[in-house]
C-alpha positions in Angstrom: 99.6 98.3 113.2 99.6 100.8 115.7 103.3 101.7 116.1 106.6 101.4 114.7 107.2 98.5 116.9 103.9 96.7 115.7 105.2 97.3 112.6 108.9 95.6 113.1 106.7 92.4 114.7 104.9 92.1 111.6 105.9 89.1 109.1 105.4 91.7 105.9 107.9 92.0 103.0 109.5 95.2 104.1 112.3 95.4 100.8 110.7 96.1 97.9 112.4 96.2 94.6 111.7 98.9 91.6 112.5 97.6 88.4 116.2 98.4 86.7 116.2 98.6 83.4 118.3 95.3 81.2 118.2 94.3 85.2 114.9 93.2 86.2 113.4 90.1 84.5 112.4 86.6 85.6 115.7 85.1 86.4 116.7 88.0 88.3 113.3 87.9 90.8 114.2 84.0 90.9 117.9 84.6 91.9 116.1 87.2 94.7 113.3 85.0 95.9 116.4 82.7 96.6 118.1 84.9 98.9 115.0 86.0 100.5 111.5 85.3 101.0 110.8 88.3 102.2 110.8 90.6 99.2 108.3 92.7 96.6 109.2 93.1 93.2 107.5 95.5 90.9 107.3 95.1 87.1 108.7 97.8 84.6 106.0 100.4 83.9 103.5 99.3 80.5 100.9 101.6 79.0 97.3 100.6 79.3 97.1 100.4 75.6 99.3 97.6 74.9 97.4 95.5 77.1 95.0 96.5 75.6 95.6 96.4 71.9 98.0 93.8 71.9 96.4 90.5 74.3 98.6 88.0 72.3 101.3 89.5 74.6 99.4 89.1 77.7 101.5 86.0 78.5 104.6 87.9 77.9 103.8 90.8 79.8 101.9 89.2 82.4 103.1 85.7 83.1 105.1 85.0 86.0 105.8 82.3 88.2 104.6 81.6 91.7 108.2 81.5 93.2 108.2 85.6 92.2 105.1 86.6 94.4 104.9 89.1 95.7 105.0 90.7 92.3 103.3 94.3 91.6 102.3 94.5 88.0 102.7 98.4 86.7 100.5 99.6 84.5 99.3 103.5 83.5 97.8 105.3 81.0 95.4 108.9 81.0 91.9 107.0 79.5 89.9 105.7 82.6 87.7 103.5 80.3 91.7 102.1 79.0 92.9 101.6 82.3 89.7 99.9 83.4 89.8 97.1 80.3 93.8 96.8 80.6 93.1 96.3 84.3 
């Protein structure tokens, strides 16, 4: 993209929705996706460690359906070696 009128051309999800908490879930992206196609959603931030000591809630925390791409999964942390095994 070279200008701002390159960038208005382009077919790229230009909304992008931040998570809300006892908002954002499934059903909600679903609801969304269904009044546009054009949208990102991110997830609610989750520390590294959970994903990392906990992988029997990998399904819960990382499941999603394909109607809700884009999707941006969240996660942080301070241990690189963490980070790197949750990622």
């Amino acid at each position: 993209m070279n200008n701002l009128e390159d960038f208005l051309k382009d077919d790229i999800h230009k909304l992008s929705i931040a998570p809300m908490l006892d908002v954002s879930n499934r059903y909600f992206w679903v609801f969304l996706r269904l009044l546009s196609k054009k949208v990102t959603f991110y997830t609610e931030m989750i520390h590294c460690d959970v994903l990392v000591r906990l992988p029997e809630l990998h399904d819960e925390l990382l499941g999603f359906d394909p109607i809700e791409k884009p999707l941006v999964f969240q996660f942080g942390g301070s241990d690189p070696k963490k980070l790197a095994q949750a990622a």
